[in-house]
C-alpha positions in Angstrom: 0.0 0.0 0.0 2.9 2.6 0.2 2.9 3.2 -3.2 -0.4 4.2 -3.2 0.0 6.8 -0.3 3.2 7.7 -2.7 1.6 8.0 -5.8 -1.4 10.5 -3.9 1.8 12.5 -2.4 3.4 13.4 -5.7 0.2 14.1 -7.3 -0.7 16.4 -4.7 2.9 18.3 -4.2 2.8 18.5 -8.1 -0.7 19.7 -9.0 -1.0 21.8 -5.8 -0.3 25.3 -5.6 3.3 25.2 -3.9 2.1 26.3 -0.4 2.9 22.9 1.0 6.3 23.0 -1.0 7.3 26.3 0.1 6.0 25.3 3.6 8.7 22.6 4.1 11.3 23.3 1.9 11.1 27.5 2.0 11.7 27.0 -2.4 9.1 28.0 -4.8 9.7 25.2 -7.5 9.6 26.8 -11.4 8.8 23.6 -13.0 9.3 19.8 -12.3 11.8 17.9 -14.1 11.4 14.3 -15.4 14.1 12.1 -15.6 15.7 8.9 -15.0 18.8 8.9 -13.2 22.0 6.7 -14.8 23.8 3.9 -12.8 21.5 3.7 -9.9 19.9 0.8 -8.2 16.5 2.4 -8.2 16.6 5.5 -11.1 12.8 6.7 -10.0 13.4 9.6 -7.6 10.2 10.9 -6.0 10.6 14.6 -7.1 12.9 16.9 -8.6 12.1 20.8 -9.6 14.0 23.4 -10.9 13.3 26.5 -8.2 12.8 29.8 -9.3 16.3 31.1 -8.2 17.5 28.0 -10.8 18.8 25.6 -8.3 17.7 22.3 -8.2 15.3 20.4 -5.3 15.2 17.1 -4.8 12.2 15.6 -2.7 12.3 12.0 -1.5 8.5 11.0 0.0 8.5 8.5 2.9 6.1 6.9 4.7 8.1 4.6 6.7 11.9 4.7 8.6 14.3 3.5 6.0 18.0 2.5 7.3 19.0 2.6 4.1 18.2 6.2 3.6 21.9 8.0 3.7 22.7 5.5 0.9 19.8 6.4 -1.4 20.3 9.6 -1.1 23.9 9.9 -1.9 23.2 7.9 -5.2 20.3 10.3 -6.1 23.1 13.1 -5.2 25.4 11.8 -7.6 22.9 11.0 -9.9 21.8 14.2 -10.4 25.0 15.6 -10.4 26.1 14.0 -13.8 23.4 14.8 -15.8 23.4 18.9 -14.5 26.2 19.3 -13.3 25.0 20.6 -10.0 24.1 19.2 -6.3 20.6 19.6 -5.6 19.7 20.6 -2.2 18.0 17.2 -1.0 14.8 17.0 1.4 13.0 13.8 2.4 9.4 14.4 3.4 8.5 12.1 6.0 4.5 11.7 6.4 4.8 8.2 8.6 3.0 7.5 11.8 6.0 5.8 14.0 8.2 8.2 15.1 11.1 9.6 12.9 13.9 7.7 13.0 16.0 8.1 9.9 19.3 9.3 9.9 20.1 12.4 7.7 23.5 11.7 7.3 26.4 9.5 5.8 29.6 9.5 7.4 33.3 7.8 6.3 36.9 8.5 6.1 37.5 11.3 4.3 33.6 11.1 3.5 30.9 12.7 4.6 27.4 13.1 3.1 24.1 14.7 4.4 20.2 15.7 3.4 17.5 17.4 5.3 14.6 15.3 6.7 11.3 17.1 7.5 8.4 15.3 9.1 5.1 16.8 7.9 3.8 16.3 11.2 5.8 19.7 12.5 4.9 21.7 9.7 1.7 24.5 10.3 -1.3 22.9 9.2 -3.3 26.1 9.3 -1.7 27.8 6.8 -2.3 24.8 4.1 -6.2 24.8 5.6 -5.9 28.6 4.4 -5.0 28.2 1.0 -7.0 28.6 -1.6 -5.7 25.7 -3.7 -7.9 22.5 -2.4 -4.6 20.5 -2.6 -2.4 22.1 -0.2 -5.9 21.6 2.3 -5.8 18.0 1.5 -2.2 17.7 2.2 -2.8 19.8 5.7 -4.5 16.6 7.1 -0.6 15.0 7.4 0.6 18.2 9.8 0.2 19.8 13.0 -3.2 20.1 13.1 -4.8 21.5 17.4 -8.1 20.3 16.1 -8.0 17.3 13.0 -11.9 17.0 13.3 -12.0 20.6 12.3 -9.4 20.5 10.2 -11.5 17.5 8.5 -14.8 19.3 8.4 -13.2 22.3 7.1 -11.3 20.4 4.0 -14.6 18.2 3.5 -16.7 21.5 3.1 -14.0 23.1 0.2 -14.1 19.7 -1.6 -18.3 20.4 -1.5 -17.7 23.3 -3.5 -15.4 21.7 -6.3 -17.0 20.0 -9.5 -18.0 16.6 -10.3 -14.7 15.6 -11.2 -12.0 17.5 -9.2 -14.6 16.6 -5.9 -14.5 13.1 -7.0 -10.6 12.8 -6.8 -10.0 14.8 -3.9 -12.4 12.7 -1.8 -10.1 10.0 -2.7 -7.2 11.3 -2.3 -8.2 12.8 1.1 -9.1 9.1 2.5 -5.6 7.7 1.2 -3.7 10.1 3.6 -6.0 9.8 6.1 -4.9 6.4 6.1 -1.3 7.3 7.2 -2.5 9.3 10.6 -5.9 7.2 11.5 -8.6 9.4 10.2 -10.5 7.4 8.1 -13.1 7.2 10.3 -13.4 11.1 10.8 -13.0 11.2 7.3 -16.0 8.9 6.7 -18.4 10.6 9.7 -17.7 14.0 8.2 -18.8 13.0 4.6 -22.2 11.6 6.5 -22.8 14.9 8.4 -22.4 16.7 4.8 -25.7 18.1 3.5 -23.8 17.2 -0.1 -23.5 13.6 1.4 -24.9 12.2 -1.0 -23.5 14.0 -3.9 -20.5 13.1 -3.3 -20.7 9.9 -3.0 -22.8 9.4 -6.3 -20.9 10.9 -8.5 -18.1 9.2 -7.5 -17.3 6.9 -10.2 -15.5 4.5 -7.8 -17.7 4.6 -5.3 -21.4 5.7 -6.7 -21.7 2.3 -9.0 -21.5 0.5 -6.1 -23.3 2.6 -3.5 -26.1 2.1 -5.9 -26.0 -1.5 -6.5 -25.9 -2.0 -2.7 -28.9 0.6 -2.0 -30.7 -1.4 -4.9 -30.1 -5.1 -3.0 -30.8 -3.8 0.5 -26.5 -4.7 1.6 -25.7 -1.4 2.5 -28.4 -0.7 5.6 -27.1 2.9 4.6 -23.4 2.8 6.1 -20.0 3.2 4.1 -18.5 -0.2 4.9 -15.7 0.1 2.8 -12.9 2.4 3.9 -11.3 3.5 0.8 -8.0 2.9 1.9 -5.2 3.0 -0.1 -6.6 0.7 -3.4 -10.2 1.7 -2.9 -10.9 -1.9 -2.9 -12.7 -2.3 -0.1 -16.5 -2.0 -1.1 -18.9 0.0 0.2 -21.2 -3.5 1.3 -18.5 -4.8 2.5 -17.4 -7.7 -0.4 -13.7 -7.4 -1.2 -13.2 -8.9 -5.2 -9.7 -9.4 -4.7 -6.4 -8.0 -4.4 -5.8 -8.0 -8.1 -8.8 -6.3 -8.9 -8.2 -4.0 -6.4 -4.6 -2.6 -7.4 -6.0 -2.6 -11.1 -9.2 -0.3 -10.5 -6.7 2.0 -8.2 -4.5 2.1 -10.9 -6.9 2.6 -14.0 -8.0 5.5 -11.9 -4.8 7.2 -11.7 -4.2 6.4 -15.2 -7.2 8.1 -16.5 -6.4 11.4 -14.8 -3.0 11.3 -16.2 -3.9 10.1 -19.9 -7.2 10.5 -20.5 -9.7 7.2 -21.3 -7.9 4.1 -21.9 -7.7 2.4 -25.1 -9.1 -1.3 -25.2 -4.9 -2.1 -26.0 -4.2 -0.7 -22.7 -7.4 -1.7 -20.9 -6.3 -5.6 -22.2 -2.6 -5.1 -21.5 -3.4 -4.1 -17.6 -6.2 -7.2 -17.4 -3.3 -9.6 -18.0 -0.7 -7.8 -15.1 -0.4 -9.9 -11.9 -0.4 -7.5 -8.8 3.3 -6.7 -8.8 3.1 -6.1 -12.4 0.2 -3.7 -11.4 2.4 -2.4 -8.4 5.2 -1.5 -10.0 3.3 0.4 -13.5 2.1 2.5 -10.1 5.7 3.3 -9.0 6.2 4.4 -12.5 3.1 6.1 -13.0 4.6 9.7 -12.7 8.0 8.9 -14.0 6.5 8.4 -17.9 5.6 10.9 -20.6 3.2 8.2 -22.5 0.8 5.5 -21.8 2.5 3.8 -24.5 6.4 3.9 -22.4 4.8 2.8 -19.2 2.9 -0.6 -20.8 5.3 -1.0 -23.4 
């Protein structure tokens, strides 16, 4: 599942309006740059922007402690460094629930390597609820927050306002983060206070089919069972089709905002991926310019 809370993280930083950027790195980014880095173990870096001042910032998303961090990072460091000539400064963004434990640094003879580490969860929440971009609110529910069910009602009632389509993806994206600090349940009672409750919820293509169907057969008994966590797979009454089918509805979803409606080539090529086939087209998701590079 932490790709999933990966894939909603860069979508966010990307398409939001740099509040949450600026927030934790203090840069307002120009334009992000995609590339694939030569000679390292894993070439797919999270971020990387060119900031207006023309230096280079590298974000890393995390959403668990990894030892092998310092490593990583020096490799992205150097990676970077060959193709513009030029360090980036390096950030990791760390939106976990355990406790940070991640060194920042690499240390050896004559060697010595570091990166800065921020955990969202000291950054001001109330100036992402503030902005007017509906991303940077979404992203406010992974910081300080004195009152998350307020903070939850207020980012539920500036979804309301969005249309069909943008309301449809940011009520998804807003359960997959909840996810990471335990709100799903506010989450899903601050939907059901909403006037718009069921609004949102039927237009939601994910989620309105089968709302429907289980109004229609008497399964729901009118409560959101599913918890849209992560691959949406859970259903609202409650019936779970599989894993498989699960990681491939999350990841036609994702691929339909980026690309637009899928071709039957496509829609036949992702039918016949196994679930880390289906997994690992999500880590690349963001790191393609085509449908036709990533199912190539």
């Amino acid at each position: 599942m932490a790709q999933h809370y990966d894939v909603t993280l860069k979508t966010l930083l990307r398409d939001s309006a740099g509040r949450a950027v600026r927030a934790a790195t203090g840069l307002s980014i120009q334009e992000w740059l995609d590339i694939e880095l030569p000679k390292v173990a894993n070439p797919r870096m999270d971020l990387l922007g060119r900031a207006l001042d023309g230096s280079l910032l590298h974000l890393e998303l995390q959403v668990a402690n990894d030892p092998d961090m310092p490593q990583r990072m020096a490799e992205y460091a150097l990676g970077i460094y060959r193709i513009f000539k030029i360090f980036a400064r390096q950030i990791v963004l760390y939106a976990g629930e355990p406790d940070l434990r991640m060194p920042g640094s690499l240390e050896g003879p004559r060697f010595s390597f570091s990166y800065q580490i921020v955990d969202l969860r000291n950054l001001d929440g109330e100036a992402l609820l503030r902005s007017d971009h509906v991303g940077d609110n979404v992203l406010a529910i992974l910081t300080r927050l004195p009152d998350q069910r307020r903070a939850v009602t207020d980012i539920l009632g500036k979804i309301a306002t969005l249309e069909a389509t943008k309301r449809e993806e940011a009520i998804e994206q807003l359960f997959i983060l909840a996810g990471l600090r335990g709100l799903e349940d506010t989450v899903d009672k601050g939907i059901q206070k909403m006037a718009t409750f069921h609004d949102l919820i039927l237009s939601n293509k994910v989620l309105g089919r089968e709302y429907k169907r289980g109004l229609e057969e008497g399964e729901l008994k009118g409560e959101l069972k599913g918890k849209l966590q992560g691959k949406l797979e859970g259903k609202i009454e409650g019936k779970i089709e599989g894993e498989v089918e699960g990681e491939r509805r999350f990841l036609r979803r994702q691929l339909e905002k980026r690309f637009g409606v899928i071709p039957e080539w496509a829609e036949q090529r992702l039918n016949s991926q196994s679930v880390a086939d289906l997994e690992n087209l999500g880590l690349r998701l963001l790191d393609v310019g085509s449908l036709e590079e990533l199912l190539r």
